[in-house]
Backbone as a ProteinNet text record, in pm:
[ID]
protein_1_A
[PRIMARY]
XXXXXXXXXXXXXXXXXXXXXXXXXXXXXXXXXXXXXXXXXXXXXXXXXXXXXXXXXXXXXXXXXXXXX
[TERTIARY]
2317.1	2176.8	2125.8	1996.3	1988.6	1948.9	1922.9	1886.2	1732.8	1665.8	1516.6	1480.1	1625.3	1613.8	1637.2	1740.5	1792.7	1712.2	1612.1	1531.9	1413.3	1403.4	1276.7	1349.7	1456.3	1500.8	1508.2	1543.9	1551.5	1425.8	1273.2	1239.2	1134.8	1154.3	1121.3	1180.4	1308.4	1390.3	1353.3	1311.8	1281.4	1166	1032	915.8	927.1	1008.4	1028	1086.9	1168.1	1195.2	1134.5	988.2	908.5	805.4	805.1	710.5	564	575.5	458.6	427.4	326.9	286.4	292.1	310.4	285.7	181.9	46.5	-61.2	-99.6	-9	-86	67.8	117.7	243.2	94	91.6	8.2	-98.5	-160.3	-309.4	-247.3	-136.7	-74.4	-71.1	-12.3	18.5	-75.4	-153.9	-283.4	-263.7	-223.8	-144.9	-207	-168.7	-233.6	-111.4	-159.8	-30.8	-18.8	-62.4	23	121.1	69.1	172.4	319.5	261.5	381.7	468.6	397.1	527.1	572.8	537.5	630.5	714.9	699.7	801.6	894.2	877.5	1012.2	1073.2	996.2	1045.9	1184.6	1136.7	1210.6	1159.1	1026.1	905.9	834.4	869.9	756.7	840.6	840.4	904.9	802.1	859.6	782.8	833.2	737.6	752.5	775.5	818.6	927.6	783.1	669.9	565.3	547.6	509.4	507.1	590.5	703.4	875.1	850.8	847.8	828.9	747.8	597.2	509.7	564.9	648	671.7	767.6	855.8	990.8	912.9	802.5	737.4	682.6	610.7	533.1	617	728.8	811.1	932.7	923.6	985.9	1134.6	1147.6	1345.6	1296.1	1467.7	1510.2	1502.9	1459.4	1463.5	1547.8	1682.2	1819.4	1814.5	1775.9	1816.4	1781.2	1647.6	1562.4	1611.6	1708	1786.1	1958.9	2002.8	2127.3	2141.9	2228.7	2268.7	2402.2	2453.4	2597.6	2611.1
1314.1	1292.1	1178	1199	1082.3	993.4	852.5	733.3	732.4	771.2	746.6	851	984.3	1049.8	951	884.2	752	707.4	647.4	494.6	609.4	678.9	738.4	758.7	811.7	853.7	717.7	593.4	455.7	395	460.1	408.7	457.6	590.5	711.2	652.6	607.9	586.2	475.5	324.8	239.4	220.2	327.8	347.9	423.5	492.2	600	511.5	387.7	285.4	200.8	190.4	94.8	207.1	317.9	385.5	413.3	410.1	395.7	517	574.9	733	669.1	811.3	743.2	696.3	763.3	701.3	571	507.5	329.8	265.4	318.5	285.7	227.4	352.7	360.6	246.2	255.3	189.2	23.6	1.6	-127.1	-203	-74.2	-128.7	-108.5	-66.6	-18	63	165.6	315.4	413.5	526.9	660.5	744	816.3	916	981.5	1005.3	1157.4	1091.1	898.8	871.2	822.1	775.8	726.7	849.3	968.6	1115	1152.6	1109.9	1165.2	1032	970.8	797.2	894.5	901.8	950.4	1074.1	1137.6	1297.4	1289.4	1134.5	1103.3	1162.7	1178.6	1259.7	1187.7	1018.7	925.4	818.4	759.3	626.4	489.8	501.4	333.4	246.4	136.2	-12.7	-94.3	-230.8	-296.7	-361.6	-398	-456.9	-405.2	-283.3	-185.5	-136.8	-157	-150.2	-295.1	-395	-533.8	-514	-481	-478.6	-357	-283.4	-190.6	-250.2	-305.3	-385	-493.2	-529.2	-661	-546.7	-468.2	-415.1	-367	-331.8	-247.7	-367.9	-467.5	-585	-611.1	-550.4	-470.6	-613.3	-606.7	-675.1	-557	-601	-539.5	-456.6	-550.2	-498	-350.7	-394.1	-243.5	-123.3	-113.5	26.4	54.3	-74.5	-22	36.6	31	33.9	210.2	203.1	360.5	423.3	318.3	340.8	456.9
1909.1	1879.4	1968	2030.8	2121.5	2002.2	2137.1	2002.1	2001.2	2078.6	2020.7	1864.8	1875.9	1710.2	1663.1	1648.3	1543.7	1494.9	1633.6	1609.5	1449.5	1549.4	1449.1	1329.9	1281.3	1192	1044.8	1130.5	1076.3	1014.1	1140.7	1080	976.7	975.5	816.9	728.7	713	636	549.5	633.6	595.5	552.3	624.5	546.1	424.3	408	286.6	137	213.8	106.8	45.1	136.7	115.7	35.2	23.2	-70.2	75.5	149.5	243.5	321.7	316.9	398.8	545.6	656.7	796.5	796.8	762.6	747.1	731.6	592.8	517.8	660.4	696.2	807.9	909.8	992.8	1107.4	1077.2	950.7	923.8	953.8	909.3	898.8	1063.6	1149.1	1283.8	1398.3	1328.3	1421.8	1532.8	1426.9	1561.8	1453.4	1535.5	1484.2	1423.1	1278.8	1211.9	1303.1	1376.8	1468.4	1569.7	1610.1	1710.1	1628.6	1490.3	1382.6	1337.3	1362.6	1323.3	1434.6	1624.6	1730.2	1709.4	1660.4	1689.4	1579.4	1479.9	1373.7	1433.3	1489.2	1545.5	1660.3	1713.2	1816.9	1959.5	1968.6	2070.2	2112.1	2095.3	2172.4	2215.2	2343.2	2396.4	2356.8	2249	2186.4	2270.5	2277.6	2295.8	2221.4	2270.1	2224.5	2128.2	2174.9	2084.8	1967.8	1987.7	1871.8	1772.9	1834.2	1760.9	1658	1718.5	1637.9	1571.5	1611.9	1462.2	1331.3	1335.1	1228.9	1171.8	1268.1	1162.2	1057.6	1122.5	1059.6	918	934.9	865.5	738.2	813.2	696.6	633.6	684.1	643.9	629.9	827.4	833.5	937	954.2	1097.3	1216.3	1306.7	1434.9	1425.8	1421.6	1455.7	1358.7	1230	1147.8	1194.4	1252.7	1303.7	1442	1524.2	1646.5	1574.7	1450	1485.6	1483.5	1598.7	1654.9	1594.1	1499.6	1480.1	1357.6
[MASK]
+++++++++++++++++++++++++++++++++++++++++++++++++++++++++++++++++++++

């Protein structure tokens, strides 16, 4: 599985823990649901800015939404 599936997969996971639609996600980081469902799909090359504001948002460490293991 590549890792941008991962990354996305991590960070469904961690929004899904937090109770949060992509939507109140997206509304949070000031991105769009359709770009917050290719990021989980593993169909968009996020940036590292934008990577940081979701860990912030969703209230992970960086590290968690990178680990590939």
């Amino acid at each position: 599985m590549s890792r941008l599936k991962i990354l996305g997969q991590n960070i469904a996971k961690y929004r899904q823990k937090k109770n949060l639609s992509q939507e109140k996600l997206a509304e949070l980081v000031d991105l769009s649901r359709e770009y917050v469902t290719r990021v989980e799909r593993g169909q968009k090359n996020i940036s590292l800015k934008k990577l940081f504001a979701i860990a912030d948002a969703l209230d992970v460490k960086f590290c968690e939404l990178t680990n590939f293991d």
